[in-house]
C-alpha positions in Angstrom: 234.5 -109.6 -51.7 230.5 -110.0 -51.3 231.1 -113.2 -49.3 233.8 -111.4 -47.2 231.8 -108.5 -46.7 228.8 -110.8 -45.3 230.5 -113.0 -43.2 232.2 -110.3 -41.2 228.8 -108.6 -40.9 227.4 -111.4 -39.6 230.3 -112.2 -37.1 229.5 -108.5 -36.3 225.5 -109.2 -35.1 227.3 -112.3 -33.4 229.3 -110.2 -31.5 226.1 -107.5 -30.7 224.0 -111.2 -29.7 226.7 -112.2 -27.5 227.3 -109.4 -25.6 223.8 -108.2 -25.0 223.2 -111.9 -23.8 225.8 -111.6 -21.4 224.7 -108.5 -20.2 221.4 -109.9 -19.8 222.8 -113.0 -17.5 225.0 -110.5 -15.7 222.2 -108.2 -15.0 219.7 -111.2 -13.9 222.7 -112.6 -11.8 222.8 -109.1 -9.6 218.7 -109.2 -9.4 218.6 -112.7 -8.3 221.6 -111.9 -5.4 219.4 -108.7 -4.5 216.0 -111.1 -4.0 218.3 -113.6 -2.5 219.3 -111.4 0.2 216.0 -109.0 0.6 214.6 -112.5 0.9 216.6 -113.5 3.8 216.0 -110.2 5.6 212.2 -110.8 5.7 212.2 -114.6 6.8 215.6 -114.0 9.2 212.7 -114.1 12.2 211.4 -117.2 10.6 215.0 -119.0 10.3 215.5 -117.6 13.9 212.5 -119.7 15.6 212.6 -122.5 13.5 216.6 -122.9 14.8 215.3 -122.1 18.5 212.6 -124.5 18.3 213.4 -127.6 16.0 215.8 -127.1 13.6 219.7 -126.6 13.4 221.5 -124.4 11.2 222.3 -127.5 8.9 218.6 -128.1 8.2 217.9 -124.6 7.5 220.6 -124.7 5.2 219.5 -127.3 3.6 216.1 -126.1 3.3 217.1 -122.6 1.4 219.3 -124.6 -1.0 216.2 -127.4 -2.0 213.8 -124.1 -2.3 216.4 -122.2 -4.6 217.1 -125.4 -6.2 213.5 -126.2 -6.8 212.7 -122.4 -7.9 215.8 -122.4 -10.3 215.4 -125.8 -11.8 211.9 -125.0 -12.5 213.0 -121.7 -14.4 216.0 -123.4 -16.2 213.5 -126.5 -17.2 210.8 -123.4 -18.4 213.9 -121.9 -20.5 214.9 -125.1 -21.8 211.6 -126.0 -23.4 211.0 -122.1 -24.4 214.6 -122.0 -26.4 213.4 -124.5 -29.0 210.5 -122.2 -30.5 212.7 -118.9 -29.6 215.7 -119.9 -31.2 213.6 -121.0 -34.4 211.7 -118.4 -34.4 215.2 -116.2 -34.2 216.3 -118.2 -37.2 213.3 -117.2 -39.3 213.6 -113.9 -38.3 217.1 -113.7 -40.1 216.2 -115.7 -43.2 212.9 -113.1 -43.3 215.3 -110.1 -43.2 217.1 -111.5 -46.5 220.4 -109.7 -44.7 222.6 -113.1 -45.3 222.9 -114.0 -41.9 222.5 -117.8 -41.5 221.9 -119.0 -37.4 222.0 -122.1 -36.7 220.8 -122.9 -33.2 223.0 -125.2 -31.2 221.1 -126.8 -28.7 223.6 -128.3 -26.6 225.1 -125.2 -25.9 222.2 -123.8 -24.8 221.4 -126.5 -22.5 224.8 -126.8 -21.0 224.5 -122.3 -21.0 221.2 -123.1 -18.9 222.5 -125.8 -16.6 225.5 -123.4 -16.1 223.4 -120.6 -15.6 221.4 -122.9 -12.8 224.7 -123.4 -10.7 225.6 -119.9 -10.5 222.2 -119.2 -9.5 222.5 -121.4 -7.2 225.7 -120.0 -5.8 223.6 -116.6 -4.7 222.2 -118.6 -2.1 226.1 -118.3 -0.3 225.0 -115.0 1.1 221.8 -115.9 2.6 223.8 -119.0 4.2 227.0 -117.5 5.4 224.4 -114.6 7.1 222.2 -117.4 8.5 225.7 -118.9 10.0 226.6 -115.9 11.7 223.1 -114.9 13.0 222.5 -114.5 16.6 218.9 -116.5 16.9 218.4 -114.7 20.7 218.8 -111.3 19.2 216.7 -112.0 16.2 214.1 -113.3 18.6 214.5 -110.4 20.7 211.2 -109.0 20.0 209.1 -111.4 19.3 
């Protein structure tokens, strides 16, 4: 009954982890769409001369995906080397508390989470891209 009693405590901090982890991602996910488009309001002037001067709307897209690409793979490659120590550090954490909770970090799955995590990140860069499609470069350069 002891054992029984633990193990569904422990399924029950599993549960608590879980969902405040996905609250977290879900959360981040919104702030990065926000940046992604407050971004794209402040440089839509730049986007607009580059594309009158030199550059077509393919090159432009191309140049927002490699700088979200660069940006994001730099913070998933930070996270990756950072959930090593965190995730041990976690696990001491519970075998400190003496509650019976045994974690045992999986670190495939958080490197397949991260890479995961990279290419929806990456999919906020949609709306910057399907705006930069439809924009009108004269009327952006209007007043300039």
């Amino acid at each position: 009954e002891y054992l029984a009693d633990v193990r569904k405590d422990g399924a029950q901090v599993t549960m608590m982890i879980i969902g405040v982890m996905a609250a977290a991602i879900g959360l981040t996910l919104i702030g990065i769409s926000g940046n992604q488009v407050i971004g794209f309001a402040s440089r839509k002037k730049e986007y607009a001369m580059l594309h009158s001067c030199a550059c077509g709307k393919k090159d432009i897209i191309k140049m927002i995906l490699t700088e979200n690409g660069l940006l994001f793979g730099i913070s998933v490659l930070v996270a990756a080397i950072l959930c090593v120590p965190v995730s041990m550090l976690v696990q001491h954490i519970f075998i400190l508390s003496d509650t019976g909770i045994y974690v045992e970090p999986r670190y495939e799955t958080m490197i397949i989470s991260l890479i995961i995590l990279w290419i929806v990140t990456m999919i906020t860069a949609l709306s910057p891209i399907r705006s930069l499609i439809k924009m009108n470069t004269a009327m952006e350069m209007k007043y300039e």
